[in-house]
mmCIF file as gemmi writes it, N, C-alpha and C atoms, coordinates in Angstrom:
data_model
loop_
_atom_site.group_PDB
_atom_site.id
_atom_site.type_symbol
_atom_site.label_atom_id
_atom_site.label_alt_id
_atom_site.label_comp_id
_atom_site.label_asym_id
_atom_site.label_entity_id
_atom_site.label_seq_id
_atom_site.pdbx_PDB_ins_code
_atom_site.Cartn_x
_atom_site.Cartn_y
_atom_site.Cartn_z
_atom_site.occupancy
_atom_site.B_iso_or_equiv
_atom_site.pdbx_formal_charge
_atom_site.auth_seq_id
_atom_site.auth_asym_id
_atom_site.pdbx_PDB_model_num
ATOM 1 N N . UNK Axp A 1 ? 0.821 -1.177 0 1 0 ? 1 A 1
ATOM 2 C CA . UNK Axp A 1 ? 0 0 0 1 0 ? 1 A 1
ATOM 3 C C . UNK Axp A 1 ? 0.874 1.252 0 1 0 ? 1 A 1
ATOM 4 N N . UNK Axp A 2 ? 1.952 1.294 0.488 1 0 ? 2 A 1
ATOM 5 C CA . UNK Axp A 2 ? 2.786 2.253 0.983 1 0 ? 2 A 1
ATOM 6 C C . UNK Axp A 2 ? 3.537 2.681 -0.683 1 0 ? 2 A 1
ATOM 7 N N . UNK Axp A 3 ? 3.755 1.276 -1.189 1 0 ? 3 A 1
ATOM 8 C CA . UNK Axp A 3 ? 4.398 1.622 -2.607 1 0 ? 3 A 1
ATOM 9 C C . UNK Axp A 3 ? 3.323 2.312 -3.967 1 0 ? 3 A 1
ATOM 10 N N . UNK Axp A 4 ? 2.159 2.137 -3.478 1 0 ? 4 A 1
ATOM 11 C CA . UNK Axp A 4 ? 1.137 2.443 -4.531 1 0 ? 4 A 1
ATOM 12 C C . UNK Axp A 4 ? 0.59 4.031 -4.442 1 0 ? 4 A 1
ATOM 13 N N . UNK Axp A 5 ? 0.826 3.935 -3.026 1 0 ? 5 A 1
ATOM 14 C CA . UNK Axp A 5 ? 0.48 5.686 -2.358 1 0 ? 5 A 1
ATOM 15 C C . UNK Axp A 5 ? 2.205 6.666 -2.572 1 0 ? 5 A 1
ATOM 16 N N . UNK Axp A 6 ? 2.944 6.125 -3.105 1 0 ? 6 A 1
ATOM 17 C CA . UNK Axp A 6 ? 4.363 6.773 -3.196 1 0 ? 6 A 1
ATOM 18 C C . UNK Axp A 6 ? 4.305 6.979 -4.89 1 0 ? 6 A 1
ATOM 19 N N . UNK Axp A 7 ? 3.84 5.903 -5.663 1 0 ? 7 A 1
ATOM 20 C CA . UNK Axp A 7 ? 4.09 5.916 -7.47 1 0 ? 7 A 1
ATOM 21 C C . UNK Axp A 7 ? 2.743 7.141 -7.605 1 0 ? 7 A 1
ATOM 22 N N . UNK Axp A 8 ? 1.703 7.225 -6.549 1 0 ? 8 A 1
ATOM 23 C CA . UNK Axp A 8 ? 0.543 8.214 -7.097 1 0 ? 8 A 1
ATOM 24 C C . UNK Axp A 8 ? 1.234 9.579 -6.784 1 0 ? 8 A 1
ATOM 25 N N . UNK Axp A 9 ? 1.948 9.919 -5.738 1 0 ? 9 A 1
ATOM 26 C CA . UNK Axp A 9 ? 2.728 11.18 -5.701 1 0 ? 9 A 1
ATOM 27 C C . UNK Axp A 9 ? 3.57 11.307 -6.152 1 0 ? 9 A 1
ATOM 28 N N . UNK Axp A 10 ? 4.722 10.906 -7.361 1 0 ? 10 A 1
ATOM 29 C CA . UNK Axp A 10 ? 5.406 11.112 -8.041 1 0 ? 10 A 1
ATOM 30 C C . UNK Axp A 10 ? 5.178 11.929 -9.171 1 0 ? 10 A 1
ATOM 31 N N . UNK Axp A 11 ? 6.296 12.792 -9.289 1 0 ? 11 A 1
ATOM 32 C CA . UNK Axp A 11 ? 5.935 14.207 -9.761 1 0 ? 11 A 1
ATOM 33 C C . UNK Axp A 11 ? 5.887 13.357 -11.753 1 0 ? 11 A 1
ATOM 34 N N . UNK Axp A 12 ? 4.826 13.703 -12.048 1 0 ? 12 A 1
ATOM 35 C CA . UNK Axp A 12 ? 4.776 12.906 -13.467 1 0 ? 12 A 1
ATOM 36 C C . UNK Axp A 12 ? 5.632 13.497 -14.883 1 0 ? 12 A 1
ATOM 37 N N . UNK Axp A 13 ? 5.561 15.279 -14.652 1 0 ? 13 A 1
ATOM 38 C CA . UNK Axp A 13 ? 5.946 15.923 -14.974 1 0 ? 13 A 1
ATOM 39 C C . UNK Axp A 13 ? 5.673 16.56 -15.997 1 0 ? 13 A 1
ATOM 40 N N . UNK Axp A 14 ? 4.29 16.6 -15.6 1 0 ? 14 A 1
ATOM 41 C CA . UNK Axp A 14 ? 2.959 17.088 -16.122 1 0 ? 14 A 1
ATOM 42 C C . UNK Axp A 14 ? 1.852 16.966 -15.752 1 0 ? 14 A 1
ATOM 43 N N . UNK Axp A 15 ? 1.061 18.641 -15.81 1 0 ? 15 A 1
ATOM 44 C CA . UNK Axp A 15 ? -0.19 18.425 -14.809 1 0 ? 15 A 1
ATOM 45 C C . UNK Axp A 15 ? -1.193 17.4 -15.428 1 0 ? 15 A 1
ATOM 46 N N . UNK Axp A 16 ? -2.102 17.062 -14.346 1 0 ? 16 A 1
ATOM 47 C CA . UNK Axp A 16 ? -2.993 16.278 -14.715 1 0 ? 16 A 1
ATOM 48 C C . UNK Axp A 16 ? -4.429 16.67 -13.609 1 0 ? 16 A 1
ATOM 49 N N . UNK Axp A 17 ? -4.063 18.221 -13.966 1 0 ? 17 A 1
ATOM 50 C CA . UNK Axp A 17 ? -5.604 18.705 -13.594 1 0 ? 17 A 1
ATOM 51 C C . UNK Axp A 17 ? -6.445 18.904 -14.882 1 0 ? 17 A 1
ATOM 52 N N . UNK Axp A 18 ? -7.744 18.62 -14.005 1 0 ? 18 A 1
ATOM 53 C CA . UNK Axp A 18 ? -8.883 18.813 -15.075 1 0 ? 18 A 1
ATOM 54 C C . UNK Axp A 18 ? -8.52 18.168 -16.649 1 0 ? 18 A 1
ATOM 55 N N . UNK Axp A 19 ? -7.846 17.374 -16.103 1 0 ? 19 A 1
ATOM 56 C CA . UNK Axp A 19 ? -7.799 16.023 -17.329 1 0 ? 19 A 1
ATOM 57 C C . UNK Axp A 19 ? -9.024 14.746 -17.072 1 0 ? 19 A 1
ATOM 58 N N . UNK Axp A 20 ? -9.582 14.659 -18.104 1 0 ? 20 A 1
ATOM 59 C CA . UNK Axp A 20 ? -10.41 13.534 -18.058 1 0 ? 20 A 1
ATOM 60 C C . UNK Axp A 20 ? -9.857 12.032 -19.045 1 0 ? 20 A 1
ATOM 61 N N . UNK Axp A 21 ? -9.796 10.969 -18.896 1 0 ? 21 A 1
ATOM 62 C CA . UNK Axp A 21 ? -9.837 9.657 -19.396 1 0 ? 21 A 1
ATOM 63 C C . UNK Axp A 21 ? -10.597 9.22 -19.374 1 0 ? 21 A 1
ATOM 64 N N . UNK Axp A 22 ? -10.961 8.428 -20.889 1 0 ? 22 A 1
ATOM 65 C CA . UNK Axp A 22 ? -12.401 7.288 -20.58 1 0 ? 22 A 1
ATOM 66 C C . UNK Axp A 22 ? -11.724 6.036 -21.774 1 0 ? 22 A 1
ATOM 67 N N . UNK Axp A 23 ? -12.664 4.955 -21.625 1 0 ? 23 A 1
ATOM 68 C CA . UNK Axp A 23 ? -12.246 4.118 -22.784 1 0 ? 23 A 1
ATOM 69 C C . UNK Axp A 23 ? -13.449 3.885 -23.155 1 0 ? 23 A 1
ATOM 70 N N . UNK Axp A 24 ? -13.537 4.006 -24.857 1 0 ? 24 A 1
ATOM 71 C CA . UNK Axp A 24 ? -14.56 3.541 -25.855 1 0 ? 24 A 1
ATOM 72 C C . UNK Axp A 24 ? -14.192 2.257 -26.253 1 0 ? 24 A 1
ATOM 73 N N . UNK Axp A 25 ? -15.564 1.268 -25.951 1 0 ? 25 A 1
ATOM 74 C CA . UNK Axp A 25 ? -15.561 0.552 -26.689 1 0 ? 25 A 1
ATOM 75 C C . UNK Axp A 25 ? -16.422 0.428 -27.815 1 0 ? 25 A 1
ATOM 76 N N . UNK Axp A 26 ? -16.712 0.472 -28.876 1 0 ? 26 A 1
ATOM 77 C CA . UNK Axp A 26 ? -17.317 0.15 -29.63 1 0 ? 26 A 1
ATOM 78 C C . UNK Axp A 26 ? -17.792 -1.357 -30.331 1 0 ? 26 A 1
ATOM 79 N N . UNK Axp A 27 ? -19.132 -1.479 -30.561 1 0 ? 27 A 1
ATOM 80 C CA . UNK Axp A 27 ? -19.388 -2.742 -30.58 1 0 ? 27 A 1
ATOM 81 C C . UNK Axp A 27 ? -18.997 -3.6 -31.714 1 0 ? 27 A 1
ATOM 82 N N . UNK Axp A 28 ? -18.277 -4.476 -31.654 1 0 ? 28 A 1
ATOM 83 C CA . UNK Axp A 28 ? -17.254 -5.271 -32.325 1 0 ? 28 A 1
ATOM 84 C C . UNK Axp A 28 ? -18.553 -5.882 -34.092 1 0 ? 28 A 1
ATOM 85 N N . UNK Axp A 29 ? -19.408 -6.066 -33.783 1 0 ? 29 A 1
ATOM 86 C CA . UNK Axp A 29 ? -20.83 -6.136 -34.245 1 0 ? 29 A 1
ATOM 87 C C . UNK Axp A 29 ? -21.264 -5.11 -35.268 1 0 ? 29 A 1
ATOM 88 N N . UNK Axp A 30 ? -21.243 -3.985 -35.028 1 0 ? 30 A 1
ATOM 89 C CA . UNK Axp A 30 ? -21.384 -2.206 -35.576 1 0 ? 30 A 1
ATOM 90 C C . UNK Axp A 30 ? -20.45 -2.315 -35.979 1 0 ? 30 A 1
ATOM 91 N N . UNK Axp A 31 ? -19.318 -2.338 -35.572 1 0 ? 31 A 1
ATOM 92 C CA . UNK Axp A 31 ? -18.062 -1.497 -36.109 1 0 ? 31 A 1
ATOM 93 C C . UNK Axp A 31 ? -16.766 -2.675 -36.822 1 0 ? 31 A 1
ATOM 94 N N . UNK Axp A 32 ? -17.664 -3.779 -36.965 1 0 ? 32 A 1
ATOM 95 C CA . UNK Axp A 32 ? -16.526 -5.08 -37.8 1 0 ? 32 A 1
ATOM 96 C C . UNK Axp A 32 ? -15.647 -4.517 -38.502 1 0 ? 32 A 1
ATOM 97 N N . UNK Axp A 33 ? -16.212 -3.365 -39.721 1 0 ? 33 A 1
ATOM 98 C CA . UNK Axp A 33 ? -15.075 -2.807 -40.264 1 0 ? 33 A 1
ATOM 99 C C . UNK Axp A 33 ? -14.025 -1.911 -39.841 1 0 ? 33 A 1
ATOM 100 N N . UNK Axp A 34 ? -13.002 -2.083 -39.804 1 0 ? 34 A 1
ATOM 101 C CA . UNK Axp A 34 ? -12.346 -0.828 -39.386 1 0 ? 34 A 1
ATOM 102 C C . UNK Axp A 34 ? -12.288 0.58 -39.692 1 0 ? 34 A 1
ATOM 103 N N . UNK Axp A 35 ? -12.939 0.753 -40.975 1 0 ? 35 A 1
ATOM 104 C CA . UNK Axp A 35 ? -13.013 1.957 -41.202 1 0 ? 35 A 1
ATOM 105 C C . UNK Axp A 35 ? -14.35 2.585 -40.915 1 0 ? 35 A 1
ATOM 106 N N . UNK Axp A 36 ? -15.101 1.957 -40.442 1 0 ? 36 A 1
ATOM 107 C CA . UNK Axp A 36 ? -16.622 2.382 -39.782 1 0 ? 36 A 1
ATOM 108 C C . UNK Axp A 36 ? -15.848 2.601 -38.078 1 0 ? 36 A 1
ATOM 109 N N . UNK Axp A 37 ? -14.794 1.986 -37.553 1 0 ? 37 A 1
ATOM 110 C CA . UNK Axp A 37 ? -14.395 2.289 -36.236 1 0 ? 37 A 1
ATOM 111 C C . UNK Axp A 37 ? -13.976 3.599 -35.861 1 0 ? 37 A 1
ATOM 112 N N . UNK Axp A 38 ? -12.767 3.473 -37.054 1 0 ? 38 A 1
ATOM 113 C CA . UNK Axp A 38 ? -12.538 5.221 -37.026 1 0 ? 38 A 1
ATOM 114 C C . UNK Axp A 38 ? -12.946 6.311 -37.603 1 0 ? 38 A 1
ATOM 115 N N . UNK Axp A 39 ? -14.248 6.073 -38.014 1 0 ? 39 A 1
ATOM 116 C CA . UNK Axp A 39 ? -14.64 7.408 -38.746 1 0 ? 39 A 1
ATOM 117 C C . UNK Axp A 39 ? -15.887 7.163 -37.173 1 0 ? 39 A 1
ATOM 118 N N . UNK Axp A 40 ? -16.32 6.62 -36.577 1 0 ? 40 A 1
ATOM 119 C CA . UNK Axp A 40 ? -16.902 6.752 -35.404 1 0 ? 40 A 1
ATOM 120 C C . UNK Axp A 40 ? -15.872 7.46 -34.4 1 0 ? 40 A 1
ATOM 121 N N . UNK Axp A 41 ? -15.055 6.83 -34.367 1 0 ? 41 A 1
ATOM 122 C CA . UNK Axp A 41 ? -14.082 7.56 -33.222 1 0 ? 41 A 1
ATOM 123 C C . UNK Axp A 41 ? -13.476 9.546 -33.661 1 0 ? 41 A 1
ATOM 124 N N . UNK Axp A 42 ? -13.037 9.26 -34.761 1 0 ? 42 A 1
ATOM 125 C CA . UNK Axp A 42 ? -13.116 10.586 -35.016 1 0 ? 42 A 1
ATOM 126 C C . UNK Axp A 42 ? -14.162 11.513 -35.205 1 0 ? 42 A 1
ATOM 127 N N . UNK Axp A 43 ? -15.691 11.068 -34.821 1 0 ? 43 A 1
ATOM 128 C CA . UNK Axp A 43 ? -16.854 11.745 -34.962 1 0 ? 43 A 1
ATOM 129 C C . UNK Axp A 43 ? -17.088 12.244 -33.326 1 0 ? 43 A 1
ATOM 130 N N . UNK Axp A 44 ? -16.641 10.884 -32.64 1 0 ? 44 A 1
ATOM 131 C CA . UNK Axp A 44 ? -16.486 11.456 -30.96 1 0 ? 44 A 1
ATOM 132 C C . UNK Axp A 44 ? -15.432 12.749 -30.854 1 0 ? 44 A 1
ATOM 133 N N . UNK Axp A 45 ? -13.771 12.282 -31.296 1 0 ? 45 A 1
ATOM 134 C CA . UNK Axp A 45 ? -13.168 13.442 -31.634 1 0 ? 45 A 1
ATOM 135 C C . UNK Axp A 45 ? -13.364 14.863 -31.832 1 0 ? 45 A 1
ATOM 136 N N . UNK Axp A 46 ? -14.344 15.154 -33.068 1 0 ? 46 A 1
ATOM 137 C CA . UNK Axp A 46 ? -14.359 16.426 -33.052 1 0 ? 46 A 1
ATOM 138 C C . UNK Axp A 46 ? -15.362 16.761 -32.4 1 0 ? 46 A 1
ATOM 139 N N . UNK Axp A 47 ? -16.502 16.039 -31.926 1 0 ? 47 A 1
ATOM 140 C CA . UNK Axp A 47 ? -17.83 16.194 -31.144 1 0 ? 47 A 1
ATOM 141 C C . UNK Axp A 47 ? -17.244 17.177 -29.435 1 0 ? 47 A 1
ATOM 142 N N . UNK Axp A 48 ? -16.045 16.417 -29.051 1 0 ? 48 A 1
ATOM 143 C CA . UNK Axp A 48 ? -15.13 16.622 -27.97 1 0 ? 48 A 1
ATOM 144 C C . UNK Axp A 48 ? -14.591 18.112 -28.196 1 0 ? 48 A 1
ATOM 145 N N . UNK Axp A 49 ? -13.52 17.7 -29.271 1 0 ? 49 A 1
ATOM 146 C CA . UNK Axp A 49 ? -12.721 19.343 -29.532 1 0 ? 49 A 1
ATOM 147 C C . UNK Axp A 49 ? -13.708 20.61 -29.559 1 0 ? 49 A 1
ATOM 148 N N . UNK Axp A 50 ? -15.006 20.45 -30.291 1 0 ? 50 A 1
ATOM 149 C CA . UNK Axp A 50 ? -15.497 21.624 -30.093 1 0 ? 50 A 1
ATOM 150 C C . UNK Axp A 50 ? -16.415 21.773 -28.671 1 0 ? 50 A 1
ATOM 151 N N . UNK Axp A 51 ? -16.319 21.49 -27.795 1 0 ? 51 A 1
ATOM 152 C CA . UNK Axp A 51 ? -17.169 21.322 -26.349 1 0 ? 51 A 1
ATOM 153 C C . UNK Axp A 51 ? -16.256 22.71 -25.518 1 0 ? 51 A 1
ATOM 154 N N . UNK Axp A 52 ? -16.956 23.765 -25.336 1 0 ? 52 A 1
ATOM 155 C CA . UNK Axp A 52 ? -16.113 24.926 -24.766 1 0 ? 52 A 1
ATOM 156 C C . UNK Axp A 52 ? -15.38 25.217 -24.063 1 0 ? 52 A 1
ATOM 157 N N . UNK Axp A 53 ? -15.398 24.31 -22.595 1 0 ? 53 A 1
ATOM 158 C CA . UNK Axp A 53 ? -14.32 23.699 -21.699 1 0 ? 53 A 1
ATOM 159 C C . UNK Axp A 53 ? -13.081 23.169 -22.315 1 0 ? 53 A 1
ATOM 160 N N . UNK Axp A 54 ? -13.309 22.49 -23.337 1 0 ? 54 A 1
ATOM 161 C CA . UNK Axp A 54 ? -12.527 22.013 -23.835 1 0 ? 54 A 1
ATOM 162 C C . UNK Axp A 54 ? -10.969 22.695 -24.468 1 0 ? 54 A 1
ATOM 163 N N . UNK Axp A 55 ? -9.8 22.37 -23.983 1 0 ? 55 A 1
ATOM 164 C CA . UNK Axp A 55 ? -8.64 23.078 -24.961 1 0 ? 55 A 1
ATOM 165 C C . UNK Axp A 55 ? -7.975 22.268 -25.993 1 0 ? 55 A 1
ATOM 166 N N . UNK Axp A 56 ? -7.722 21.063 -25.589 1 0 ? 56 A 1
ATOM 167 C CA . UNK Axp A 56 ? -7.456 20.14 -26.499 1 0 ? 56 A 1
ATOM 168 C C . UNK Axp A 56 ? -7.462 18.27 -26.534 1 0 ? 56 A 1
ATOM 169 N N . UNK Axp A 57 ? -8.035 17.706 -27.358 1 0 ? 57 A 1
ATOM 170 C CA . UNK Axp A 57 ? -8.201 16.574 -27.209 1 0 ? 57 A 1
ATOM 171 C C . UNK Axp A 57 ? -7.379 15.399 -27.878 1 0 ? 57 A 1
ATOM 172 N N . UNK Axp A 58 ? -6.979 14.089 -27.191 1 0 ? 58 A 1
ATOM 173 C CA . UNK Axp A 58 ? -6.174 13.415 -28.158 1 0 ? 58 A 1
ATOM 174 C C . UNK Axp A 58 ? -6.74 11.966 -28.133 1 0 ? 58 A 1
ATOM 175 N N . UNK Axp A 59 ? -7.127 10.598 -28.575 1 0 ? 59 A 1
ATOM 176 C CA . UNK Axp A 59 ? -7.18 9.891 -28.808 1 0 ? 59 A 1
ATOM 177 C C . UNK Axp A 59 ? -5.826 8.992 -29.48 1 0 ? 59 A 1
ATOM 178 N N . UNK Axp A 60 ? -6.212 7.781 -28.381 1 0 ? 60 A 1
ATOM 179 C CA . UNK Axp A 60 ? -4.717 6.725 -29.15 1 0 ? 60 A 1
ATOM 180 C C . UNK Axp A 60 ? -6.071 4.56 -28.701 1 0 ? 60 A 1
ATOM 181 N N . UNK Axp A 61 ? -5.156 4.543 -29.498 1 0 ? 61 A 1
ATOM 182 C CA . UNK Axp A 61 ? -6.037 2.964 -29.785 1 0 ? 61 A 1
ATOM 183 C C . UNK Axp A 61 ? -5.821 2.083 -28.453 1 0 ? 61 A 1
ATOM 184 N N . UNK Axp A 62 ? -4.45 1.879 -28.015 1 0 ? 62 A 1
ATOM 185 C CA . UNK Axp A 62 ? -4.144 1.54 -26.518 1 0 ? 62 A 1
ATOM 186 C C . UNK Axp A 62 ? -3.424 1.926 -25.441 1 0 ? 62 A 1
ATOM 187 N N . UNK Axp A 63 ? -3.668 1.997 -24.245 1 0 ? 63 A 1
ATOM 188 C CA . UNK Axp A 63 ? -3.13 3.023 -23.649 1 0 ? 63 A 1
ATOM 189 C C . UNK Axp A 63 ? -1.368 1.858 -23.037 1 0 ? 63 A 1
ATOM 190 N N . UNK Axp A 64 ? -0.16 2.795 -23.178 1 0 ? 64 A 1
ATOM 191 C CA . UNK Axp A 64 ? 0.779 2.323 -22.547 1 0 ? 64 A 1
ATOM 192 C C . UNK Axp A 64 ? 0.765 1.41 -21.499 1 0 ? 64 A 1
């Protein structure tokens, strides 16, 4: 516990206020093709970028 509460205060070296993460899944069913995946995902994309809060948004397929 002590090691998990020490890696969360490590300076990352970059803020991570008022950052949000989520994961999309999309239904494997709907979106068989891949190019129906990412023209969905890039429809969330710009749906996001223009939201007024918003400064900038990025999408990646898996996270590190």
């Amino acid at each position: 516990m002590r090691s998990l509460v020490r890696l969360i205060n490590v300076d990352k070296g970059f803020s991570t206020d008022h950052v949000l993460t989520m994961s999309i899944n999309p239904s494997p069913v709907r979106y068989a093709d891949a190019r129906k995946e990412i023209n969905y995902i890039q429809q969330i994309s710009q749906s996001v970028r223009v939201l007024p809060a918003v400064r900038s948004a990025g999408f990646v397929y898996t996270l590190p």
